[in-house]
TIRODREN-408942 format. One record per residue (C-alpha): x, y, z; residue number from 1. Coordinates in steps of 0.02 Angstrom, whole numbers, plus 50000, padded with zeros to 5 digits. Layout:
// TIRODREN-408942
ATOM,X,Y,Z,NUM
...
This chain:
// TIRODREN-408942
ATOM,51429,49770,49067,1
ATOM,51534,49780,48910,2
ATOM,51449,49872,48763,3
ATOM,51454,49719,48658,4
ATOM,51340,49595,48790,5
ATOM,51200,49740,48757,6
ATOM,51095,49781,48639,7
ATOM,51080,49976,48580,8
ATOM,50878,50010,48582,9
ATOM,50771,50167,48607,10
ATOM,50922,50273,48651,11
ATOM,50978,50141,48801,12
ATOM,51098,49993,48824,13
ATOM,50972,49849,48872,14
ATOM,50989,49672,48933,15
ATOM,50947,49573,48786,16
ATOM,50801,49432,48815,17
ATOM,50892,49268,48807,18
ATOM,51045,49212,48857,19
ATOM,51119,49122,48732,20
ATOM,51318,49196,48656,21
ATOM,51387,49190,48501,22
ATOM,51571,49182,48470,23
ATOM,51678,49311,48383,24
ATOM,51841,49239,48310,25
ATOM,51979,49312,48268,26
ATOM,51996,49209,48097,27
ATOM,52182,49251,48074,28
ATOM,52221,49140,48266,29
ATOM,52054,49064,48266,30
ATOM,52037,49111,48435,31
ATOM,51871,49192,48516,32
ATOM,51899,49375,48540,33
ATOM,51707,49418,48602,34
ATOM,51534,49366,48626,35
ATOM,51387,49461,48598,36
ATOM,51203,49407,48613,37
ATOM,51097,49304,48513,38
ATOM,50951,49399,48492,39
ATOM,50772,49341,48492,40
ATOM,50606,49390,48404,41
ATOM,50564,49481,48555,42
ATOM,50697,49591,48561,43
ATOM,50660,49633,48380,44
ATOM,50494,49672,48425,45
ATOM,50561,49804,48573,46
ATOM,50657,49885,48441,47
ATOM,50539,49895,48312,48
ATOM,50418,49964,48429,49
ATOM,50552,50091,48465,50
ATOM,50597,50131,48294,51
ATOM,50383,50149,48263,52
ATOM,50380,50273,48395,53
ATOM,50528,50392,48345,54
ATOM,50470,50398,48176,55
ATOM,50337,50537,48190,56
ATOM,50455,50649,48274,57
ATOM,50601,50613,48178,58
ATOM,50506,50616,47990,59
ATOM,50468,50793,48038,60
ATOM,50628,50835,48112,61
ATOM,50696,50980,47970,62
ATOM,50810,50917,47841,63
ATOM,50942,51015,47888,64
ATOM,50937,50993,48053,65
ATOM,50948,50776,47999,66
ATOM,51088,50834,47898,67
ATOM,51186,50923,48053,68
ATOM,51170,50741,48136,69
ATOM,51261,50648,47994,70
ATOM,51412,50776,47992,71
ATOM,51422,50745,48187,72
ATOM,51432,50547,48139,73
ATOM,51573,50587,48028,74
ATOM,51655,50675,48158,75
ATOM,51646,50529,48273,76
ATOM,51702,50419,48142,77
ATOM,51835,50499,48102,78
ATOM,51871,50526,48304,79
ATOM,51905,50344,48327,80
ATOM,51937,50281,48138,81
ATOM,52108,50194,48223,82
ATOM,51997,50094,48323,83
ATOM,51850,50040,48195,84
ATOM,52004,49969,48076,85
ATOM,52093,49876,48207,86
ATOM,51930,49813,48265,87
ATOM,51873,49757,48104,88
ATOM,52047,49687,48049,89
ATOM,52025,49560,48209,90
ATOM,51848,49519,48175,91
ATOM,51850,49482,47973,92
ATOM,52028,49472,47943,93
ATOM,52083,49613,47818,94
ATOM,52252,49679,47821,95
ATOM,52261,49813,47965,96
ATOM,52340,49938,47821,97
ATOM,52172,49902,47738,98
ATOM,52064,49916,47853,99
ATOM,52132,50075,47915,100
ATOM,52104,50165,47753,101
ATOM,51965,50078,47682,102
ATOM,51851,50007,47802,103
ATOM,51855,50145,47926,104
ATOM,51864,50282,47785,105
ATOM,51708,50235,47700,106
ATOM,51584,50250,47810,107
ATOM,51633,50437,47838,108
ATOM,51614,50487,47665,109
ATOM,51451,50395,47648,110
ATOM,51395,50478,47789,111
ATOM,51456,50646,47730,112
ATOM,51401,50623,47536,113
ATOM,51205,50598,47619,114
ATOM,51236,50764,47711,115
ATOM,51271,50856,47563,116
ATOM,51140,50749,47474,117
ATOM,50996,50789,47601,118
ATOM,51029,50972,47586,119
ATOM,51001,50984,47404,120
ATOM,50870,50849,47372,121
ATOM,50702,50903,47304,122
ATOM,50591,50825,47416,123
ATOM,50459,50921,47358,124
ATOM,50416,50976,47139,125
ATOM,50279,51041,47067,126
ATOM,50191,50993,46925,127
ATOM,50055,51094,46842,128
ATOM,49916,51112,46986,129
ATOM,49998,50969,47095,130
ATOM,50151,50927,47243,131
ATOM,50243,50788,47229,132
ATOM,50304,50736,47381,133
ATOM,50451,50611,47431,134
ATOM,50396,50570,47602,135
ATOM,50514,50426,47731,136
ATOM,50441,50281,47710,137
ATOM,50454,50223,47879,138
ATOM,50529,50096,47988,139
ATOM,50675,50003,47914,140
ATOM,50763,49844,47943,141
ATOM,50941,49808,47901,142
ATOM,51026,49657,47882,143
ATOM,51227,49680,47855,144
ATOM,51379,49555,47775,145
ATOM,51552,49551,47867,146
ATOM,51659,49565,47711,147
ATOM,51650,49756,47706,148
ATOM,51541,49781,47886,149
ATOM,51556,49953,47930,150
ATOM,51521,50021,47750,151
ATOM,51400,49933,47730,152
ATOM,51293,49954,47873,153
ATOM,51332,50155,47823,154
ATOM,51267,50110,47623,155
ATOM,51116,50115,47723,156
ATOM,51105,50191,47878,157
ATOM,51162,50344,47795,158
ATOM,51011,50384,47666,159
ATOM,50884,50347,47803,160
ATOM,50920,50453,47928,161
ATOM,50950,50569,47786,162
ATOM,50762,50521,47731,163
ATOM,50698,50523,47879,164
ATOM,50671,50345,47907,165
ATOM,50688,50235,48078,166
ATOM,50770,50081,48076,167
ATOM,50825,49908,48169,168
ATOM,50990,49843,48121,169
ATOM,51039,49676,48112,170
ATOM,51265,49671,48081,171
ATOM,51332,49507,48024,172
ATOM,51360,49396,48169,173
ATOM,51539,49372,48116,174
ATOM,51597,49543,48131,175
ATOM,51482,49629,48249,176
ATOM,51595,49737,48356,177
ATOM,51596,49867,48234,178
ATOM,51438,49918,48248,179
ATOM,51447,49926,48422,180
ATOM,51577,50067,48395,181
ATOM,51429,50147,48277,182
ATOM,51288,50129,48406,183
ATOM,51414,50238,48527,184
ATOM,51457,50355,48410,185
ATOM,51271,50394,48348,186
ATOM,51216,50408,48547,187
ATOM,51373,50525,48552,188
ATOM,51294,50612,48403,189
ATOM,51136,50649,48472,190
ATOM,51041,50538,48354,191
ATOM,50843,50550,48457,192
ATOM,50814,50388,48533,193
ATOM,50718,50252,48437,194
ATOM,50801,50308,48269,195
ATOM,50941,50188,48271,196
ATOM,50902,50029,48362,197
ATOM,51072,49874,48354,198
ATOM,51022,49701,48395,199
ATOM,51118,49572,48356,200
ATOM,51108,49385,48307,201
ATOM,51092,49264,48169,202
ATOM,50986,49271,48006,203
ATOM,50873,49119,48028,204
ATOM,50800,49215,48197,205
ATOM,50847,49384,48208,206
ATOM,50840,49423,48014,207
ATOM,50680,49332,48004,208
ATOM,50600,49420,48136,209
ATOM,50660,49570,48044,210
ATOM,50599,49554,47864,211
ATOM,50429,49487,47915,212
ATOM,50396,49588,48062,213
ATOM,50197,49673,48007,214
ATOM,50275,49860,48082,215
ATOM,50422,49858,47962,216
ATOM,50402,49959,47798,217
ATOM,50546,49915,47692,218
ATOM,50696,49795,47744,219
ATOM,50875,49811,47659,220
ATOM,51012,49646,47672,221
ATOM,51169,49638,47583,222
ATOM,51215,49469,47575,223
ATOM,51227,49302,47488,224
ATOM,51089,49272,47327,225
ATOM,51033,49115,47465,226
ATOM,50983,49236,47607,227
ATOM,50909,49371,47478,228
ATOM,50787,49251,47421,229
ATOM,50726,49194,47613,230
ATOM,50742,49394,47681,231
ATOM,50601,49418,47524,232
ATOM,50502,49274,47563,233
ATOM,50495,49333,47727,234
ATOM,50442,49500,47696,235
ATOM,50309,49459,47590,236
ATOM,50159,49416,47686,237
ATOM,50186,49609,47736,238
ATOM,50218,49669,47561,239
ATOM,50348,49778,47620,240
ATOM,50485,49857,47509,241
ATOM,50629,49725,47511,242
ATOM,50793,49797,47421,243
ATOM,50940,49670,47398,244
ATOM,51124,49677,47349,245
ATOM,51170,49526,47347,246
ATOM,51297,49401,47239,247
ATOM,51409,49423,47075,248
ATOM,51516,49350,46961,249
ATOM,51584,49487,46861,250
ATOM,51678,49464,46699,251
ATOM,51834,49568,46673,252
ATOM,51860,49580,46508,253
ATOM,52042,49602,46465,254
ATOM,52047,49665,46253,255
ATOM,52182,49627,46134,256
ATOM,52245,49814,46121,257
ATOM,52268,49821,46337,258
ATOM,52415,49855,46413,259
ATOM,52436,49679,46446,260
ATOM,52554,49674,46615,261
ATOM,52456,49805,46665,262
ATOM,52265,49758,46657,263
ATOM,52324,49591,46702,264
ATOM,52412,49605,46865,265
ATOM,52281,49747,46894,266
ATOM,52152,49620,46868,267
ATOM,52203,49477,46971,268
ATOM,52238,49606,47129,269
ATOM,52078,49666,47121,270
ATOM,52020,49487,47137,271
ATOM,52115,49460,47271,272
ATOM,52105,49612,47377,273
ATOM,52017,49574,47546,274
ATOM,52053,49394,47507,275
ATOM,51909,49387,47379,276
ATOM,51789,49416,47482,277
ATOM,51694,49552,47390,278
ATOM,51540,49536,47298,279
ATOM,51579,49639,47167,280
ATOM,51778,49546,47124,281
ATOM,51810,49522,46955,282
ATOM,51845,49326,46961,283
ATOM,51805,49283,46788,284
ATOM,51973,49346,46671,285
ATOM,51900,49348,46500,286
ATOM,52068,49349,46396,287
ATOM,52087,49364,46217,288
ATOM,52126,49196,46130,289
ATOM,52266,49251,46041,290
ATOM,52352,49330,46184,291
ATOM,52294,49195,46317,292
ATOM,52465,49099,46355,293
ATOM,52552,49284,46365,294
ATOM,52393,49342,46480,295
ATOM,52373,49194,46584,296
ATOM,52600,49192,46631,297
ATOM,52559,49388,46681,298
ATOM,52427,49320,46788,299
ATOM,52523,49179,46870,300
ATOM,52663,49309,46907,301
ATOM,52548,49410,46998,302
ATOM,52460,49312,47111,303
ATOM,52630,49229,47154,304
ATOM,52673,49371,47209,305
ATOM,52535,49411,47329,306
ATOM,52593,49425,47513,307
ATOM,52494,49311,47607,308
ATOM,52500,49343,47797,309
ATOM,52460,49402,47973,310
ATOM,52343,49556,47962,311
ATOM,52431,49663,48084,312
ATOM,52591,49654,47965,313
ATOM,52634,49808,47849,314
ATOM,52696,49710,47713,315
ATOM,52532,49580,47713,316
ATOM,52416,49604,47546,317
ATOM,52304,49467,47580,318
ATOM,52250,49412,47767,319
ATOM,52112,49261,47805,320
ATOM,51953,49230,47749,321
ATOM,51823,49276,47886,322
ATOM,51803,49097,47971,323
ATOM,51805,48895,47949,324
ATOM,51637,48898,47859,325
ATOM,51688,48992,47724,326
ATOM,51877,48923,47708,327
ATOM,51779,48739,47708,328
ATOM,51680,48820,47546,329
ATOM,51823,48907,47462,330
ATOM,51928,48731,47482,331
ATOM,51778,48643,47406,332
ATOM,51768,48753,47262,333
ATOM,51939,48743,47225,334
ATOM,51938,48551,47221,335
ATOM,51773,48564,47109,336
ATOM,51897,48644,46996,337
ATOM,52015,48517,46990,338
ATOM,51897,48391,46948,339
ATOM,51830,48492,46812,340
ATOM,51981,48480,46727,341
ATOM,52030,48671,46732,342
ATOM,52223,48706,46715,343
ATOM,52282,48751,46914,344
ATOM,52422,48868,46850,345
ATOM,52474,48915,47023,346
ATOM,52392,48897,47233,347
ATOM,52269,48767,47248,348
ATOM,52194,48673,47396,349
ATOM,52267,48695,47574,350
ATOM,52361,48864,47660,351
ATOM,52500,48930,47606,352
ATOM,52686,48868,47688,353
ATOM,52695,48941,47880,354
ATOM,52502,48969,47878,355
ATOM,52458,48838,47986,356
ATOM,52339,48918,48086,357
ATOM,52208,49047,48039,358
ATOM,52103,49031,47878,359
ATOM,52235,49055,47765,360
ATOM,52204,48998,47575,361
ATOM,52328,49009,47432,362
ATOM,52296,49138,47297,363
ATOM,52231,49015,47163,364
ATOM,52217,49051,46981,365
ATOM,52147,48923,46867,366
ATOM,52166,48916,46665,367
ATOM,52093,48813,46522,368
ATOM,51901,48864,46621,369
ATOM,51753,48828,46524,370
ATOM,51623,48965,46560,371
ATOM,51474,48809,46605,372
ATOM,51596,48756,46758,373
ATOM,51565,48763,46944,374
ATOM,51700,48885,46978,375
ATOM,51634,49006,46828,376
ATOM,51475,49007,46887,377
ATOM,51459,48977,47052,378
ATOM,51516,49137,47185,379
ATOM,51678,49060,47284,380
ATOM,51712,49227,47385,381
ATOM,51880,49196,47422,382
ATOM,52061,49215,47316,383
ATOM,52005,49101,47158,384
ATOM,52027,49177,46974,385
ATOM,51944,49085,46821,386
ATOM,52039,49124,46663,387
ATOM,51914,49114,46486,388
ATOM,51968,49138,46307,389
ATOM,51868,49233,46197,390
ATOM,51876,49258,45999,391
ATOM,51785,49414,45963,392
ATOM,51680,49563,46051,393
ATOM,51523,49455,46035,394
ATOM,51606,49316,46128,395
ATOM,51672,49410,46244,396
ATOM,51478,49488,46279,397
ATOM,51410,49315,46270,398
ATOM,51532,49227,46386,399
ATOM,51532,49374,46517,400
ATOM,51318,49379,46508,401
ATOM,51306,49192,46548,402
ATOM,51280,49193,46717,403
ATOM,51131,49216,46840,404
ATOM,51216,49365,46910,405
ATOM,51234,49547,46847,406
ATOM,51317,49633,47001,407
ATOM,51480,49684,46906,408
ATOM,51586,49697,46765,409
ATOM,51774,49769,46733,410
ATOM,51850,49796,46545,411
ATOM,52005,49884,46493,412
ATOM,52075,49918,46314,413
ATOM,52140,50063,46227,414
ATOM,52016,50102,46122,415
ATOM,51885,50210,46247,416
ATOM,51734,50195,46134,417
ATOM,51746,50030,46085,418
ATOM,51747,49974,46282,419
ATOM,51591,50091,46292,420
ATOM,51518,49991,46181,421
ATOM,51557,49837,46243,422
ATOM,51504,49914,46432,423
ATOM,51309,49960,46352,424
ATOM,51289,49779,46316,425
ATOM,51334,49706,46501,426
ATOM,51200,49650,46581,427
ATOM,51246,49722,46746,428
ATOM,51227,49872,46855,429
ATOM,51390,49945,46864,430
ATOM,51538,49954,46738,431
ATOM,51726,49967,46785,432
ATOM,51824,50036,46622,433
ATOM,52022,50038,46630,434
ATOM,52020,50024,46828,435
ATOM,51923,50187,46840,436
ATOM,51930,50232,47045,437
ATOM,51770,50181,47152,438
ATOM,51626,50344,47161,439
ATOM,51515,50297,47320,440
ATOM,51394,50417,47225,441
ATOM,51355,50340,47088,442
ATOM,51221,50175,47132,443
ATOM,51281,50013,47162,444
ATOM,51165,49876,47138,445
ATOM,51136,49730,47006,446
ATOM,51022,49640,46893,447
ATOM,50954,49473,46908,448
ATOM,51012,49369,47036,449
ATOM,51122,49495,47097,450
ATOM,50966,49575,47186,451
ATOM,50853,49733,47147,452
ATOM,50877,49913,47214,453
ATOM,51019,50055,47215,454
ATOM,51145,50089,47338,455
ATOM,51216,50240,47378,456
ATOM,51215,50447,47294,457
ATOM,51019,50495,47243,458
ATOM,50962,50345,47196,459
ATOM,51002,50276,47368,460
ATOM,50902,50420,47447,461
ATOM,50780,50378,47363,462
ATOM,50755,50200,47421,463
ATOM,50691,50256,47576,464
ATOM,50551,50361,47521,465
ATOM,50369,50324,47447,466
ATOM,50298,50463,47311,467
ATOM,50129,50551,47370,468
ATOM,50026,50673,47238,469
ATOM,49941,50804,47308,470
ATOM,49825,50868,47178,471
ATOM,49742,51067,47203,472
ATOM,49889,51102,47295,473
ATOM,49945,51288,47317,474
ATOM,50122,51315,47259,475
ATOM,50206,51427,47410,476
C-alpha cells in the first residue's frame, strides 16, 4: 500500500483502525491529489503505547549518540529536499520557488541547529552540595498547521529527540504528505522504533485523543488561538505541560524618518508572502500621520504589483490559500471591511482576472482602518493589509498593544535606538527591526493570546525537559 494510506507507529507501516479517508486537495486546481486515513482514538492509543515504551531506552540513549541521529535526518532532508517542496507546493499552495528554498530548507537547519545544541547543552550544573538535572520529560504529542508544515513539525520534533523525549505526531490534515516524507526519512535514519510515531486525522478526534490522553506528558500544537484553547482544555484533566504558538496580529510600525518606498513595499510583501498565511505577518501598517497619503500610494503600488498565480510558475509571488474553508473566511473578512467603512485602496472581494479556479484572492490593502475594527483585530490569514495612522511614539505603542495577541511585531526607522526603545515596550515575543533576517535560534513564541512557550534555539530544548535537584550529590 502507498505510504500515505498507513500510519508510521513503533518503527512499522500499520493498517490504521477505521476506514474512513480524508481528501488532500490540491488548492491551486481544487482537485484531490491523495487520501490518507482518518485516525481514531485507538490508533492514538497504539502509538502512545509505543512512544511509552521507547522512552526508557531512548532517554538513556547518550546525547551524542541522539545528536548523530539528527545530522542523519538532515542528510535525508536534504537527499530529497526537491521532493518535500514540490510536495508541499501541491498540498498548501506556496509558490514552488518558495517552497523549494524555504519550506524544504528549514527543517534541515532546525534539525541541524538541535544537533549542535544537544552537544553543548548543560544537562547537568552543580550548585553548592547539589545536581541539577534537566531530565526528558517524556512522551510528547504534536499537533501541526499546514501554512508552514514541514518546519513546523521540525520546531518540534527536533528538540525532543534532541531531549530525549518520545512523541505522537498529529500533521495538519490539509497538508499531510509531508510528513509522510519525514516518517521515511527518520526510519531511513535509524531513529529506534516507538520514538517517532505519525498518525494522521483531524483535531476534534485525533488531536483530542492526543492532548488528553493520561500517558502523554506534555503536548505541543501550533495553530489557530480557537484550537489552542480546546488542545489545553483537553490536556488538563492530566495536568500535562501544554505549550502553544498560536495566533497574531502584529503591528509594523513604519516611523517618520524610514526609508519610505523601502519599509513600505518591504512591509506589504512580507504580508503577503505565502499568501498571508503566516501567523507571525505583519498585517497591521502603522503609518505616520503626516506621511500617511505618501505611505499608503507606496503601499498600493506594491501590492499591485504582486504576481498572483499558478504555483509551479517561476515568476508567481503569491499562489492560493490552502483550501475553500479558509478562502470562504478571508472573503468574509474582506467584506467585514467594506462595511466598516475602511478605504479599499486596491484588491477586494473575489479572485483575481484568469483565476477562476483554485483559491485565488486578490492582494487587498485597506486604508482609513480604525484600530477597534474586525479586520484590525481579528486574524484573516490570507493577503489583507490594514493601514493605521499614528501621531506620536506613544500612539504608535498604544495602537500596536491593543490587541489580544502578542505573537509579533516589525518597526523600521533610522534612528536604531529610538526603534529599541519603541521594541522594549511591545508587548510581544519577538521584534523585527529594519527587516532584520529570520534566526531559527533565537525563541519564537508570544504573549497573551498568542499562546505560552518558546520555540526553537535553548529555550526550545528546554521545553521538553522537567528540572530534578539532587541534594548530597557527589560532584564527579
Amino acid at each position: 500500500m502507498p505510504r500515505e494510506d498507513l500510519f508510521y507507529i513503533d518503527g512499522e507501516w500499520v493498517t490504521p483502525h477505521g476506514e474512513a479517508r480524508l481528501e488532500v486537495v490540491d488548492p491551486a486546481t481544487e482537485e484531490t491529489i491523495a487520501l490518507v486515513p482518518a485516525g481514531t482514538p485507538d490508533d492514538v492509543d497504539r502509538a502512545v503505547k509505543a512512544a511509552r515504551a521507547a522512552f526508557p531506552g531512548w532517554s538513556e540513549t547518550p546525547v551524542s549518540e541522539r545528536a548523530a541521529v539528527l545530522r542523519r535526518i538532515v542528510d535525508g532532508l536534504a537527499a530529497r529536499a526537491e521532493e518535500i517542496g514540490v510536495t508541499i507546493s501541491r498540498e498548501m499552495g506556496m509558490p514552488r520557488r518558495f517552497a523549494t528554498t524555504v519550506q524544504a530548507a528549514l527543517p534541515r537547519a532546525t534539525f541541524e541547529s538541535f544537533a549542535d545544541l544537544a552537544a553543548s547543552y548543560p544537562f547537568t550544573i552543580h550548585r553548592g552540595g547539589a545536581r541539577v538535572v534537566r531530565e526528558p520529560i517524556g512522551v510528547c504529542g504534536f499537533i501541526t498547521p499546514w501554512n508552514f508544515p514541514l518546519h513546523q513539525i521540525a520546531g518540534k520534533v527536533a528538540p525532543a529527540l534532541a531531549a530525549g523525549c518520545t512523541m505522537v505526531l498529529k500533521p495538519s490534515e490539509l497538508a499531510p504528505l509531508n510528513a509522510v516524507l519525514l516518517a521515511e526519512i527518520m526510519d531511513e535514519a535509524g531513529v529506534p522504533p516507538g520514538v517517532f510515531n505519525l498518525v494522521q486525522g483531524e483535531g476534534p478526534t485525533v488531536g483530542e485523543a492526543i492532548a488528553s490522553h493520561p500517558d502523554v506528558d506534555m503536548v505541543s500544537i501550533t495553530g489557530s488561538t480557537r484550537a489552542g484553547i480546546a488542545v489545553a482544555k483537553a490536556a488538563a484533566d492530566t495536568v500535562k505541560r501544554v505549550t502553544q504558538e498560536l495566533g497574531g496580529k502584529s503591528a509594523n510600525i513604519i516611523l517618520e524618518d524610514a526609508d519610505l518606498e523601502k519599509a513600505v513595499a518591504g512591509g506589504v510583501r512580507a504580508c503577503f508572502f505565502n499568501s498571508g498565511q503566516a501567523c507571525n505577518a505583519p498585517t497591521r501598517m502603522l503609518l505616520p500621520a503626516a506621511r500617511y497619503d505618501e505611505a499608503a500610494a507606496i503601499a498600493r503600488r506594491a501590492a499591485e504589483a504582486i504576481r498572483v498565480g499558478d504555483p509551479s510558475s517561476p515568476e508567481t509571488f503569491m499562489g492560493p490559500l490552502v483550501g475553500h474553508g479558509q478562502y470562504a473566511k478571508v472573503q468574509r473578512l474582506i467584506g467585514s471591511g467594506i462595511e466598516d467603512g475602511a478605504r479599499l485602496l486596491c484588491g477586494g472581494p473575489g479572485k483575481p482576472d484568469g483565476l477562476d479556479t483554485g483559491f485565488y484572492v486578490r492582494p487587498t490593502v485597506f486604508a482609513d482602518v480604525d484600530n477597534a475594527m474586525t479586520i484590525a483585530q481579528e486574524e484573516i490569514f490570507g493577503p489583507v493589509l490594514c493601514l493605521l495612522r499614528y501621531h506620536d511614539d506613544d500612539d504608535a505603542v498604544r495602537i500596536a498593544n491593543q490587541t489580544v495577541y502578542g505573537l509579533a511585531a516589525w518597526i523600521s526607522g533610522a534612528d536604531q535606538q529610538r526603534a529599541e526603545r519603541i521594541a522594549g515596550r511591545l508587548r510581544a515575543g519577538q521584534v523585527v527591526i529594519n527587516n532584520a533576517p529570520p534566526d531559527f535560534t533565537l525563541p519564537f513564541g508570544g504573549y497573551r493570546m498568542s499562546g505560552n512557550g518558546r520555540e526553537f534555539g535553548e529555550w526550545g530544548l528546554e521545553e521538553f525537559l522537567e528540572t530534578k535537584a539532587i541534594l548530597g550529590a557527589v560532584r564527579g
